[in-house]
C-alpha positions as CSV (number, residue, x, y, z in Angstrom):
1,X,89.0,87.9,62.5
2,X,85.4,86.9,63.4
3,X,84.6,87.9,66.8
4,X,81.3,89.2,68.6
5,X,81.7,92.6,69.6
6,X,78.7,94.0,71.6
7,X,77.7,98.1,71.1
8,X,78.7,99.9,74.3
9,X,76.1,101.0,77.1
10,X,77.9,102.0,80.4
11,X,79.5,105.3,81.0
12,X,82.7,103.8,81.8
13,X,83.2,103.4,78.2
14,X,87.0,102.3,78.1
15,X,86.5,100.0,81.0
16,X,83.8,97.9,79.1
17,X,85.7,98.1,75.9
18,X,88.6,96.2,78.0
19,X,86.6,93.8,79.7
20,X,85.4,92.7,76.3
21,X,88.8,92.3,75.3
22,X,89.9,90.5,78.2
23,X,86.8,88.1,77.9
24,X,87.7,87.5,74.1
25,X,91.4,86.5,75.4
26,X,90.1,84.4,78.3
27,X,87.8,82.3,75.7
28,X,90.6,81.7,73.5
29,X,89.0,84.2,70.5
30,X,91.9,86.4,70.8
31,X,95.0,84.5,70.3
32,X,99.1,85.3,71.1
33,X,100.1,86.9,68.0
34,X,96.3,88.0,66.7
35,X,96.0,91.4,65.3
36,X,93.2,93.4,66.6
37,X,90.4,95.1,64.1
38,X,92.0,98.9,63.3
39,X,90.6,102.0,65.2
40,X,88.1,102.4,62.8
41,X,86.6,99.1,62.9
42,X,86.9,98.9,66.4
43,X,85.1,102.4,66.4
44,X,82.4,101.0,64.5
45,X,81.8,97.5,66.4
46,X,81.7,99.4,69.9
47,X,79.7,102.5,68.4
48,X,82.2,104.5,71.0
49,X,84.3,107.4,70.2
50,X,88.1,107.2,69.0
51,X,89.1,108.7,72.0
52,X,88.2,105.4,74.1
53,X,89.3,103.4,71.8
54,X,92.7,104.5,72.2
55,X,92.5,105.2,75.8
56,X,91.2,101.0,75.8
57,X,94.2,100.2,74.1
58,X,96.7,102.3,76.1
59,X,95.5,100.8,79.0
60,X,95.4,97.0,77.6
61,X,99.7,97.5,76.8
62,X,100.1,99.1,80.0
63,X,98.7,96.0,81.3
64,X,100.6,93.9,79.0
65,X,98.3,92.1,77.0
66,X,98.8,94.2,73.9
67,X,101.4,95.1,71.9
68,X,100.7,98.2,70.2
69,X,103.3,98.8,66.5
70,X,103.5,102.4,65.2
71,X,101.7,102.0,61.7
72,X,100.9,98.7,61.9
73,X,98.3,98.3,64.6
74,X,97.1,96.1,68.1
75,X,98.5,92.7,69.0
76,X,97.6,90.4,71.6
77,X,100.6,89.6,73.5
78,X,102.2,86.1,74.3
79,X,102.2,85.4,78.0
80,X,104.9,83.6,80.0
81,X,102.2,81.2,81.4
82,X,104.5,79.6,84.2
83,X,105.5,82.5,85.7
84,X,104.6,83.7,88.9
85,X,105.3,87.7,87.7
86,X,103.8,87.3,84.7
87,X,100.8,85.9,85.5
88,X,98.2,88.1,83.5
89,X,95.5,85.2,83.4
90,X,95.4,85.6,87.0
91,X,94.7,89.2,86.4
92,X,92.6,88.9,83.5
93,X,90.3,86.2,85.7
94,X,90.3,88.7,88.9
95,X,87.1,89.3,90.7
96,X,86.2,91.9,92.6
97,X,86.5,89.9,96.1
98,X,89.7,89.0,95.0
99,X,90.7,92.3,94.3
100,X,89.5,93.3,97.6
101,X,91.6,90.1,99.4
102,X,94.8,91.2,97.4
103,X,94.4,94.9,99.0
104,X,93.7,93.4,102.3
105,X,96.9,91.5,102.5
106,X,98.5,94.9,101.1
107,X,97.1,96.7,103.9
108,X,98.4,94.0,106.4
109,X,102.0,93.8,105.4
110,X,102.4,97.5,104.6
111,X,101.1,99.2,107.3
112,X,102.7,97.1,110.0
113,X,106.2,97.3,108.0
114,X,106.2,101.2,107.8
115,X,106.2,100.6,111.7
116,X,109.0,98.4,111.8
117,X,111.0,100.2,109.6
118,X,110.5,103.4,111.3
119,X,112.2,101.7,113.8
120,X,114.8,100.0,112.6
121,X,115.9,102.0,109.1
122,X,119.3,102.9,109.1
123,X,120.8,106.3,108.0
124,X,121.6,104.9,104.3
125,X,118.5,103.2,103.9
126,X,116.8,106.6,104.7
127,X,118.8,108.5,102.7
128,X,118.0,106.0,99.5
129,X,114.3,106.7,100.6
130,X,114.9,110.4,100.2
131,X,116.5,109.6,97.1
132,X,113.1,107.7,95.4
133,X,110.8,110.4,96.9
134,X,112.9,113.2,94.9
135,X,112.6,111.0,91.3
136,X,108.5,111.1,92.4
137,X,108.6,115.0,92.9
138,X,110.9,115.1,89.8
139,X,108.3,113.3,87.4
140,X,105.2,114.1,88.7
141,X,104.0,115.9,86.3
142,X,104.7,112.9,83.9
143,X,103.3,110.2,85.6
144,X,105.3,107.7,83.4
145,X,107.2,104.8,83.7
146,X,110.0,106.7,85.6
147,X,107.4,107.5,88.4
148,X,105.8,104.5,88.5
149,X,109.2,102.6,89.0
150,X,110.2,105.1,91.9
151,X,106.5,104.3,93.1
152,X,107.5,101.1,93.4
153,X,110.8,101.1,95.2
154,X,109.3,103.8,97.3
155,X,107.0,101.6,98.9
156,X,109.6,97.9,98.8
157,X,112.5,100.1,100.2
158,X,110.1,100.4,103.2
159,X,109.3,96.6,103.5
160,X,113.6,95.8,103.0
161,X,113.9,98.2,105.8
162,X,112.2,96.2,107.7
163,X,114.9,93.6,108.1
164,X,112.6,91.1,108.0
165,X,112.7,88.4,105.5
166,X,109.6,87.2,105.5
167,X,108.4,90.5,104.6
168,X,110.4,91.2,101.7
169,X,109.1,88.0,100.6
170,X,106.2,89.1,101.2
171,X,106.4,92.2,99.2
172,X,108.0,90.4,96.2
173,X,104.8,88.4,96.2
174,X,101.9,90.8,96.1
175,X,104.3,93.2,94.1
176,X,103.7,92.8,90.1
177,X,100.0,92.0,90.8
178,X,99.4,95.4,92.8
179,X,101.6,97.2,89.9
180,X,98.9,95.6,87.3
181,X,96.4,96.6,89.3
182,X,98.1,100.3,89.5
183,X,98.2,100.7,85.7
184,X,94.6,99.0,85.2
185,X,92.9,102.2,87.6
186,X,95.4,104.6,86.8
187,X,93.2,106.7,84.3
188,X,90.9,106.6,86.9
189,X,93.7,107.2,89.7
190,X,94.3,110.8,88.1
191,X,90.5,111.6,87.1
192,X,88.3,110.9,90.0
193,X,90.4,111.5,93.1
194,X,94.1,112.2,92.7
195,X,96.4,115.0,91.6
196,X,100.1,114.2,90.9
197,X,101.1,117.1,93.4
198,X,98.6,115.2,96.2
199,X,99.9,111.8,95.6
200,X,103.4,112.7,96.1
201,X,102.4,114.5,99.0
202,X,101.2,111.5,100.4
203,X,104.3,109.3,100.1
204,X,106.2,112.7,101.3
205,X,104.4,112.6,104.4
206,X,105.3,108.8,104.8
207,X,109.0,109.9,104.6
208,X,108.8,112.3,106.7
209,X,107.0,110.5,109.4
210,X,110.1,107.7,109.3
211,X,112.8,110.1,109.7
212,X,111.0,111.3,112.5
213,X,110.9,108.0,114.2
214,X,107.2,108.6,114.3
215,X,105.5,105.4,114.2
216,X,102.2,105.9,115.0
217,X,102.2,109.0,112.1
218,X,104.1,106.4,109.8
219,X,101.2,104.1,110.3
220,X,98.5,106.8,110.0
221,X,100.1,108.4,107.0
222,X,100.7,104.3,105.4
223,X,96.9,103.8,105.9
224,X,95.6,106.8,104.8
225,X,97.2,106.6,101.3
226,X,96.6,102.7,101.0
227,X,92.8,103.8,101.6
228,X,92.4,106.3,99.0
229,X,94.0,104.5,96.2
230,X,92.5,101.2,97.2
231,X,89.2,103.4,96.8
232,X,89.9,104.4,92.9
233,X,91.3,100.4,92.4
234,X,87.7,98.9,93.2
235,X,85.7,101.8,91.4
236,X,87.7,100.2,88.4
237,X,86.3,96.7,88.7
């Protein structure tokens, strides 16, 4: 493979060594099925350490544009171009302002539909919430996919409670592209502002603030956790 790879010169080392990546995908240089250089070579080309190499790459398959085989090496992945959940050119393309537009309209929809559900959840519903918020305090000293899939429910369980359909809609819209965006900061997420302990916290005091029929506390509590992981989501682009 012939490709330009320029030496690194930022202090967000893994960062830059993705963007590079991403670029090379976006110009057509890295094709579906392409094998990246090995570590070593890749070492070499970036002049970075190991270490970022491999944190590059564990980020890149958690975003799912490569495919990383024990003993064999780095792929770049084949995308499912027409569909809507799937759409990692959108996210490979993705500006800051539209980073910041996407967070927005997460802001609007979440915050007002903690409200509404806190009104209008029922007894079952509140009890599956209880139910996703003991999986998060489970594994949250793992952080893994089990987490991040409770994560998620955690937050649509709120919107479906709602009993709004628009909403949920909504919420099915936005939801793969905030995940993406979730997994692309999360090494971030853990190192510059959040603990596992504090983020479950924060989604523990969202529960409790809904079976207390709280809404204004529901809302505060929403708005305050959207804010500080919004915050670590733009430092990463």
């Amino acid at each position: 493979m012939s490709v330009e790879l320029r030496p690194i010169k930022t202090k967000k080392i893994y960062e830059e060594i993705i963007e590079q990546i991403k670029q090379l995908i976006l110009d057509g240089h890295l094709k579906p099925g392409d094998k990246l250089p090995s570590e070593r070579n890749l070492v070499d080309s970036f002049k970075v350490s190991r270490s970022s190499i491999r944190e590059a790459l564990s980020a890149l398959e958690m975003m799912g544009l490569v495919e990383v085989r024990t003993g064999e090496g780095a792929y770049i992945r084949r995308l499912q171009a027409n569909s809507l959940n799937t759409s990692f050119h959108w996210l490979l393309s993705l500006e800051r302002e539209s980073v910041l537009e996407l967070l927005e309209v997460r802001k609007m929809i979440e915050v007002q539909a903690v409200r509404y559900a806190t009104e209008r959840i029922t007894n079952e519903e509140l009890e599956q919430l209880e139910k996703i918020l003991s999986t998060m305090r489970f594994d949250s000293n793992n952080q893994g996919p089990i987490w991040e899939q409770a994560d998620h429910l955690f937050h649509y369980s709120i919107a479906k409670a709602t009993h709004n359909k628009i909403t949920i809609r909504l919420m099915d819209t936005i939801a793969d592209h905030l995940q993406h965006l979730i997994r692309i900061s999360r090494p971030k997420l853990y190192e510059d502002k959040y603990t596992p302990e504090l983020l479950y916290q924060e989604h523990a005091d969202i529960y409790e603030a809904i079976k207390g029929r709280d809404l204004q506390k529901a809302k505060e509590n929403m708005l305050k956790h959207l804010l500080g992981v919004e915050e670590v989501i733009l430092a990463s682009f």
